[in-house]
C-alpha positions, 0 to 999 in steps of 0.5 A: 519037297519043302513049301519054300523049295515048292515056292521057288521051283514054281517060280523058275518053271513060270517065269519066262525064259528070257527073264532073269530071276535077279531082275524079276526080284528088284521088280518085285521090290525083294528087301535085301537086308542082310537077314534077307539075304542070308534067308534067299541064299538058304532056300536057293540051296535047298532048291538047287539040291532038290531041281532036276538037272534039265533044261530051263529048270538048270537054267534058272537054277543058276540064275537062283545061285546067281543072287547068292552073290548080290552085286550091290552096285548092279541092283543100285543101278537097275533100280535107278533104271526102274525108276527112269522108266517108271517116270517115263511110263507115268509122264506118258500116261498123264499126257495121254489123259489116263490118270487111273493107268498112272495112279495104277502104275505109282501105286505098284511103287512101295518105296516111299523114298520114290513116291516123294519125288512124283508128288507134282504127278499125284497132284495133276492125277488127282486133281483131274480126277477131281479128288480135291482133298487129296490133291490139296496134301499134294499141292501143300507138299509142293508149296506152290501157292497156285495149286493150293488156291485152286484146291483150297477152292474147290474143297470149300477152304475159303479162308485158306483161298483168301490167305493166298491173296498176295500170291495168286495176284502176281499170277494173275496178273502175268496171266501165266497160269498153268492149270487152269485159266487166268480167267477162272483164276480171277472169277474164283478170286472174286467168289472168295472176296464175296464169301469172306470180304465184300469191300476187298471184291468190289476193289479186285472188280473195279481194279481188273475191270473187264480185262479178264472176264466175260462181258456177261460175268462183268455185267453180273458182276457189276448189277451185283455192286450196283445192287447192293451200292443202292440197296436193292438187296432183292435183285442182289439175292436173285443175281446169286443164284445166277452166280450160283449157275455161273460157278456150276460150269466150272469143274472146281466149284459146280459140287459146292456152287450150293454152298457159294451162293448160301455164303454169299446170301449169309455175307450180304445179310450179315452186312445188313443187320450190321447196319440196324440199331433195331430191326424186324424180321419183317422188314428184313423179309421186305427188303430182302425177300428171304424167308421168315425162318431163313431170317432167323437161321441167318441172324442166329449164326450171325450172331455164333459167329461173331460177326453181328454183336446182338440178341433176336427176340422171337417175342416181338421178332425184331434184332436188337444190335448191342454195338454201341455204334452199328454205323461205325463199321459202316462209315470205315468201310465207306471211307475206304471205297470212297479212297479206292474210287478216288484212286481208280478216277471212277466217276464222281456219281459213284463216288457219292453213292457211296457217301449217300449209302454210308448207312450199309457196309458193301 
């Protein structure tokens, strides 16, 4: 006997008797182009010729003799069928919270043609599975602005967070959001502005006000303006670290809580240094606290970066910034908060805060 008449015959003395062979090959995902074919109906002969005419060896002999002629329609409809139940299996599954048994059932699928329409199922699977990167590519094939935020987020893509702004807010704002809470939607929201625009945090804060974070957040929140509004930019480091605790109770930022707290230290003291004409590390270390060496990594990137135009003399360890004018930033940025807080009806004395500090962009 052939290694193919072996392989067949195998086939129709293991399977069960109430399966027919047809059906177990579309499960099987069996190419059928023609060459295939053509291929099958040569070894079902070979095999037919060589099984004994007994019992439910017959049976499944005919069933192999069967397939000789394929019925197009009836396998289109049996894979129409598979894929009914599959999505059935899988929506089921992802109800009942047990995404690797839903993954392990998709990843059965090898038709590519199928697997496209379950990109929302690999999305949910995989961000609950909290593998962010890969349902990030999901959630752009999705297009859908949410899932790209939460996921941008949690992969540490912060400009691509930000870009998603004008999209996230109308969510926010109908408080309708579907993976996640509106109130973790907006806390990331404002982790963003802090890391890439400081002025665009403190107009999202004061805009939501308390309405949909914790009376804790909205007081650390707040000290942390405050803070920084009166340049207190000792207290302002150590409220970092509480927002680094903060984020680390959400399953979306705890793995780079790390990394928020150091971009938000890196912002604010790039923030700092824009507002120098000449300053030392030492007097940086007074009013920040930070260490010696932390001063001279942070100034150095600074600088790389673009954000600060300037040159660090480790002779005389003072920065020197070559702006032409290091408060015109400053002065920019001032007169929009004091626009934003005239708009709001904030009260006068923050207002004049603001003007009396113009010497340092929030």
């Amino acid at each position: 006997m052939s290694a193919n008449q072996r392989l067949i015959t195998r086939l129709t003395n293991t399977l069960p008797p109430n399966l027919k062979i047809i059906d177990y090959l579309i499960q099987s995902k069996l190419s059928l182009d023609e060459p295939a074919t053509r291929m099958l109906q040569d070894l079902i002969r070979e095999v037919i010729e060589g099984l004994p005419s007994t019992g439910n060896s017959t049976k499944k002999a005919i069933d192999l003799k069967d397939i000789g002629q394929f019925d197009i329609n009836k396998i289109s409809i049996s894979q129409q069928q598979q894929q009914k139940d599959l999505r059935q299996i899988v929506e089921n599954l992802i109800k009942e919270l047990k995404y690797d048994n839903a993954l392990y059932e998709l990843e059965q699928t090898r038709s590519k043609e199928t697997l496209k329409s379950y990109d929302k199922e690999f999305f949910e699977i995989f961000l609950f599975k909290l593998d962010f990167r890969r349902a990030l590519v999901y959630a752009e094939s999705l297009n859908d602005p949410e899932k790209i935020f939460i996921t941008a987020f949690a992969t540490g893509n912060f400009e691509k967070a930000k870009s998603l702004f004008s999209s996230i807010s109308p969510i926010i704002n109908a408080e309708k959001s579907k993976y996640i809470t509106v109130y973790e939607l907006f806390q990331m929201q404002l982790i963003v502005s802090l890391i890439e625009d400081p002025l665009l945090a403190f107009i999202e804060f004061y805009e939501r006000n308390n309405i949909i974070l914790s009376k804790y957040d909205y007081d650390l929140f707040s000290e942390m303006y405050t803070s920084l509004k009166v340049h207190n930019f000792i207290n302002a480091f150590n409220l970092i670290n509480q927002i680094q605790v903060q984020m680390c109770y959400s399953c979306f930022s705890a793995h780079i809580s790390e990394e928020i707290a150091s971009r938000i230290r890196f912002n604010i003291f790039t923030s700092i240094l824009q507002s120098y004409g000449r300053v030392s590390i030492k007097k940086l270390h007074q009013i920040t606290n930070i260490g010696h060496e932390q001063i001279i990594s942070y100034t150095r990137s600074a600088i790389r970066s673009g954000k600060v135009f300037g040159k660090l003399d480790l002779c005389n360890e003072e920065f020197f910034n070559q702006n032409e004018n290091p408060q015109f930033l400053n002065r920019e940025i001032c007169d929009k908060l004091k626009i934003c807080v005239h708009k709001m009806n904030l009260s006068h004395q923050i207002e004049s805060d603001i003007a009396l500090n113009a010497g340092f962009a929030i």
